[in-house]
C-alpha positions as CSV (number, residue, x, y, z in Angstrom):
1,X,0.0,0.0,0.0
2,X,1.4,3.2,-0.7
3,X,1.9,5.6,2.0
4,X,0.1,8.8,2.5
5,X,2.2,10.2,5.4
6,X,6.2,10.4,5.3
7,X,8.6,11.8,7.4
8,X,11.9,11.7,7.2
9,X,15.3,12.6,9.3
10,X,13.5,14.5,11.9
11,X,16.1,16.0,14.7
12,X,14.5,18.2,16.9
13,X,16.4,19.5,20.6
14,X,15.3,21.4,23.2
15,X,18.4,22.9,24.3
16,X,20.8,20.0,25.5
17,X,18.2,17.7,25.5
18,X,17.7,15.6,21.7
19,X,14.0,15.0,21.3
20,X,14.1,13.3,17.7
21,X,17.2,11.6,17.0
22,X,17.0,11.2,13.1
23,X,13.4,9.7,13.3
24,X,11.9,8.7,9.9
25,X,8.2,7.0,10.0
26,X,6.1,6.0,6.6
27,X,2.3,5.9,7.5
28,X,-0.1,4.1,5.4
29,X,-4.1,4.1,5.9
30,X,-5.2,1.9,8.5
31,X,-4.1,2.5,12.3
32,X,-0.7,2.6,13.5
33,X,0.5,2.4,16.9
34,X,3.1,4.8,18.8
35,X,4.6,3.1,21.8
36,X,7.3,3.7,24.0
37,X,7.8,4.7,27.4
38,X,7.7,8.6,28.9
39,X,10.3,10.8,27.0
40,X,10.9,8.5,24.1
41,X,9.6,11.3,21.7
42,X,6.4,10.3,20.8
43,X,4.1,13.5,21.5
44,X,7.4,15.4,19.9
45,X,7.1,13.7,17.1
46,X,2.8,13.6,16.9
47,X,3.0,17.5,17.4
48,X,5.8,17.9,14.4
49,X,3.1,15.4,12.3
50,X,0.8,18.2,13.2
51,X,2.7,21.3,12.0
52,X,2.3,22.3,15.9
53,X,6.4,21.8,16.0
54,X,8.8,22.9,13.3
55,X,11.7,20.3,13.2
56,X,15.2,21.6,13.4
57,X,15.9,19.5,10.1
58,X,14.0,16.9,8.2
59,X,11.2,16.9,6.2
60,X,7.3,15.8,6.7
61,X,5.3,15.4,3.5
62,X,1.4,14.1,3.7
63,X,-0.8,13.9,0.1
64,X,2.0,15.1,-2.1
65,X,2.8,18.1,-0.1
66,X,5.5,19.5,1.5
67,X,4.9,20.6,5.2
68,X,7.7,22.6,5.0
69,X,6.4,25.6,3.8
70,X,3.4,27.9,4.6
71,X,1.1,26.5,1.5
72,X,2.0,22.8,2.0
73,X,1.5,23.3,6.1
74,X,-1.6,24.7,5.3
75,X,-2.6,22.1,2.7
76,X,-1.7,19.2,4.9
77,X,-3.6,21.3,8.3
78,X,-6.9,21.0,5.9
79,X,-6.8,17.5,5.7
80,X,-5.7,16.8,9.4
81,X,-7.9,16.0,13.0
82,X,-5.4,15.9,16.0
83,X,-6.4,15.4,19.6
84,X,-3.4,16.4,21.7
85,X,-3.0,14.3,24.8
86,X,-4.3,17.9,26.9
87,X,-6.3,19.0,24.8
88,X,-7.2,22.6,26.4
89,X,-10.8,22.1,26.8
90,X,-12.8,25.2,27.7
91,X,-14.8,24.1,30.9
92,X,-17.8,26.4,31.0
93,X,-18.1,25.6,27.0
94,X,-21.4,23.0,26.1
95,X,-19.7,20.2,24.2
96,X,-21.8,21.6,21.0
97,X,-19.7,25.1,21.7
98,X,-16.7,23.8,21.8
99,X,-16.2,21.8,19.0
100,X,-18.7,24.3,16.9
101,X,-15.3,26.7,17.9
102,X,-13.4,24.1,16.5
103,X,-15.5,24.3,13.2
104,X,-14.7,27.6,13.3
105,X,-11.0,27.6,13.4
106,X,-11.3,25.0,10.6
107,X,-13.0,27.8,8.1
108,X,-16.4,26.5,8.2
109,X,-18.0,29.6,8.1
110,X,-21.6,28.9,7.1
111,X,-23.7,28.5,10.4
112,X,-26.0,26.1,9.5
113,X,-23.6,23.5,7.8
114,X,-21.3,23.7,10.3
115,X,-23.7,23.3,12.6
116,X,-24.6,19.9,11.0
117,X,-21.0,19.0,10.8
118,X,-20.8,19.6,14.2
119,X,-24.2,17.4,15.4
120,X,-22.6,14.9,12.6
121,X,-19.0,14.9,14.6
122,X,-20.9,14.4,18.1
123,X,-23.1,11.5,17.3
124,X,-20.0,9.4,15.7
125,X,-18.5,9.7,19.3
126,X,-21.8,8.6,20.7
127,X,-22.4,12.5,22.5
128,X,-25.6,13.6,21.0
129,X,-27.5,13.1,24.7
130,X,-24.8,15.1,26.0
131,X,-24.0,17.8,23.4
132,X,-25.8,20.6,25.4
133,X,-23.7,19.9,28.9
134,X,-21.2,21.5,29.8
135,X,-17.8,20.3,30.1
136,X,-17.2,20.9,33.5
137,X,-20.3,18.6,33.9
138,X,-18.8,15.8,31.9
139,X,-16.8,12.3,33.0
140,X,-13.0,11.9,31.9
141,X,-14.2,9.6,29.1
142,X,-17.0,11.9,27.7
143,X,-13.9,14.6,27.4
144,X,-11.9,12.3,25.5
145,X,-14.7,11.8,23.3
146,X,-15.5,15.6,22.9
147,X,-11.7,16.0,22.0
148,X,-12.0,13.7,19.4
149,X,-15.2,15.3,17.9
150,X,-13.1,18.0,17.2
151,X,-10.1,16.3,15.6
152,X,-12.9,14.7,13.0
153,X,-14.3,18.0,11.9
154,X,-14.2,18.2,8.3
155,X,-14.1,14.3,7.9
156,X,-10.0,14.7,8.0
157,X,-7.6,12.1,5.8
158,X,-5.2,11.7,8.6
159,X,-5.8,11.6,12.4
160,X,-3.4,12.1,14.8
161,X,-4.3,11.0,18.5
162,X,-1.7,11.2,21.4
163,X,-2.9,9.1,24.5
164,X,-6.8,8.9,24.0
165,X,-7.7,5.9,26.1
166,X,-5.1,7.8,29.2
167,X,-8.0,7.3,32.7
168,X,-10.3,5.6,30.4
169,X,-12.0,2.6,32.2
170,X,-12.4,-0.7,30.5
171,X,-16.1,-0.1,29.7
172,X,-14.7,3.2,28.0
173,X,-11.6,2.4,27.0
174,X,-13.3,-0.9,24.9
175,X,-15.7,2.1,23.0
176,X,-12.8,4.1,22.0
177,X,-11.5,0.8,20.2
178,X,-14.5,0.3,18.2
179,X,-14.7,4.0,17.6
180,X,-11.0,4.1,16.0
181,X,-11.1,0.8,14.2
182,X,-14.2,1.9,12.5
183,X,-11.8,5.4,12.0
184,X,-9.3,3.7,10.5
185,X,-10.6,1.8,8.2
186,X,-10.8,5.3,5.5
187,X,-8.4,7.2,6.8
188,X,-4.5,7.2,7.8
189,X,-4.5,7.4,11.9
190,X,-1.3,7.3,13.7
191,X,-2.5,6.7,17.6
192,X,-0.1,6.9,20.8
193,X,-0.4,5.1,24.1
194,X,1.0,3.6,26.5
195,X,-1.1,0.7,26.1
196,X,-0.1,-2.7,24.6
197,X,-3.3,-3.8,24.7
198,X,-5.1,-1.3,22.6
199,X,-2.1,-1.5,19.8
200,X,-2.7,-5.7,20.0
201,X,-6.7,-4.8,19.4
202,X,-6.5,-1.6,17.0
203,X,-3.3,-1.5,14.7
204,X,-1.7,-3.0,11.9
205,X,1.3,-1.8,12.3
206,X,3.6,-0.6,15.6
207,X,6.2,1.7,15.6
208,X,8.4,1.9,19.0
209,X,10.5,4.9,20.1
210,X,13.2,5.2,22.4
211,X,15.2,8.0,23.1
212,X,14.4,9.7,20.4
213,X,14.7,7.1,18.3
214,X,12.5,4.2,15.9
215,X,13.5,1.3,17.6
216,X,11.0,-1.1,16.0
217,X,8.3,-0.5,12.8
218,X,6.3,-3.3,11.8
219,X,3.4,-5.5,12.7
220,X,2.0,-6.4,16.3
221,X,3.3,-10.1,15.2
222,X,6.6,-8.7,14.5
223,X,7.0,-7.4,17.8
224,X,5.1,-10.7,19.5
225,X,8.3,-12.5,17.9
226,X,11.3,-10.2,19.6
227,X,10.6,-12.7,22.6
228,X,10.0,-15.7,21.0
229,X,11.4,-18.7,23.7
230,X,12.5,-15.7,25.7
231,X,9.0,-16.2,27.9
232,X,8.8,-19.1,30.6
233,X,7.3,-20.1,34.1
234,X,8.3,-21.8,36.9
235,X,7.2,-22.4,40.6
236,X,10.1,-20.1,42.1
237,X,11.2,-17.1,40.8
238,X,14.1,-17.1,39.0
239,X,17.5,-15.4,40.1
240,X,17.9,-13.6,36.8
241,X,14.9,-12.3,34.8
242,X,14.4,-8.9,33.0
243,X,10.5,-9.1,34.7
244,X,9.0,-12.2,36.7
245,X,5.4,-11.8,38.8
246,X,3.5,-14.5,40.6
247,X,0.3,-14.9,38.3
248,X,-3.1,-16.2,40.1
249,X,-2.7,-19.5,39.6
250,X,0.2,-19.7,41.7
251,X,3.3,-19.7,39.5
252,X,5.9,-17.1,38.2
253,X,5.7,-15.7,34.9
254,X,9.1,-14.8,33.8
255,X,10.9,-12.8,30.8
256,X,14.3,-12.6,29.6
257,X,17.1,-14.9,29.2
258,X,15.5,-18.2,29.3
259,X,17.3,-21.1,31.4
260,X,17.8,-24.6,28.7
261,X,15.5,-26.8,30.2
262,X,12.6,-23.8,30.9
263,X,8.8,-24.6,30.2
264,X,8.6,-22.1,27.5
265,X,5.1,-20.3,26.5
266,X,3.6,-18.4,24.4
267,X,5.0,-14.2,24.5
268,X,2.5,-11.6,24.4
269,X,3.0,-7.7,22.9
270,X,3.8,-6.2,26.1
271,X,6.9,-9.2,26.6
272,X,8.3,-8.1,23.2
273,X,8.2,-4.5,23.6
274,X,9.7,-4.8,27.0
275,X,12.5,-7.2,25.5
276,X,13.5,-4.6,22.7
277,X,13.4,-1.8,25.5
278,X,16.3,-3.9,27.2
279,X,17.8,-4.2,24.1
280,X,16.6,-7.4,22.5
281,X,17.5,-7.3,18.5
282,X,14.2,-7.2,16.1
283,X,13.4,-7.0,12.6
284,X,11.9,-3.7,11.7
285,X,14.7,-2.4,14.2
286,X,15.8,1.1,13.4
287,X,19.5,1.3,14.2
């Protein structure tokens, strides 16, 4: 499939500190997932994506344009819905006013269609009972929905979402899923968490960062396989292990180096992304 979305050798520093280390991601249409741990880059880079940041060097290009100057930032800004991790939500706002604000900044300038646009944007994140509260009034998870109303005014070709399911409960947290598959599905959305789960349910594809840096891009089953036979339990913990917890049943669940004669199961996500954090070599590995 070709790709909609490229960037490529992004640097970006604040001061001493190196934020994007030479970070070049191609993004295709379907989901793909963002993960690493705090401070690996991943908002830097989603806010870069989203002409919010201009890198010190590197180039972004989305649809055949070049973000790099005012008529291709503003070309790729038209086709773009991003829903920044704090998204600056106006607490005495309704959730229609808000996002009808939104509309707003996104040119739509005739009341009544952008009125519909906005009634449109609510009920695909299931708000229209709730479109006249205000959002002081409203739950964590209604917020997050009300957030993403606004990133999909104007039906955008690529979505950008940095930590949406962050305080969700389950009950929410499994909605947002089925909101953003069914998302993805026409569009290009690039979606950051912290979250195995949610990449193992939602994405096609995974990119990992780490200090700046892609350390992984490819599928979920990619990274599953980074800790193939690395996975094991046993009835005693073991004296060496990069992680080991008693489960419910009684024994240890361990990852890392596995002893010759360990009883070996199946890895998950989360043990393969925690293995390439520590270091474990992968295909797809950025170097």
């Amino acid at each position: 499939m070709t790709s909609t979305v490229a960037l490529a050798g992004i640097h970006v520093r604040f001061g001493r500190t190196v934020a994007l280390d030479d970070v070049s991601v191609q993004l295709e249409r379907g989901v793909t997932g963002l993960l690493g741990p705090n401070g690996a880059g991943k908002t830097t880079l989603l806010r870069v994506l989203a002409t919010a940041l201009a890198p010190d060097s590197g180039t972004v290009r989305a649809f055949g344009t070049d973000a790099g100057d005012s008529a291709g930032r503003l070309a790729l800004r038209r086709r773009l819905g991003y829903a920044p991790q704090e998204p600056g939500l106006h607490p005495r706002f309704t959730a229609f006013e808000f996002v009808d604000y939104v509309a707003i900044l996104c040119e739509q300038v005739d009341r009544r269609a952008r009125h519909a646009e906005v009634r449109r944007v609510l009920h695909e994140v299931g708000l229209d009972d709730r479109r006249s509260a205000r959002i002081k009034t409203l739950s964590g998870g209604m917020r997050r929905r009300v957030a993403l109303a606004a990133a999909l005014i104007g039906n955008p070709d690529l979505l950008v979402l940095d930590e949406p399911t962050v305080g969700l409960d389950p009950e929410q947290r499994l909605r947002f899923r089925e909101l953003i598959a069914s998302l993805g599905q026409q569009r290009t959305v690039l979606l950051s968490t912290h979250q195995t789960e949610d990449v193992q349910a939602l994405c096609n594809r995974v990119v990992v960062m780490h200090g700046g840096r892609v350390r992984f891009d490819g599928t979920p089953a990619g990274l599953v396989e980074v800790a193939q036979g690395r996975v094991w339990t046993s009835t005693r913990p073991p004296v060496a292990a990069l992680a080991s917890w008693q489960t419910g049943t009684g024994v240890f669940r361990n990852v890392g180096s596995a002893p010759a004669e360990a009883d070996l199961v199946e890895p998950t996500l989360e043990d393969g992304y925690l293995l390439l954090l520590d270091g474990a070599p992968a295909a797809g590995v950025t170097a």
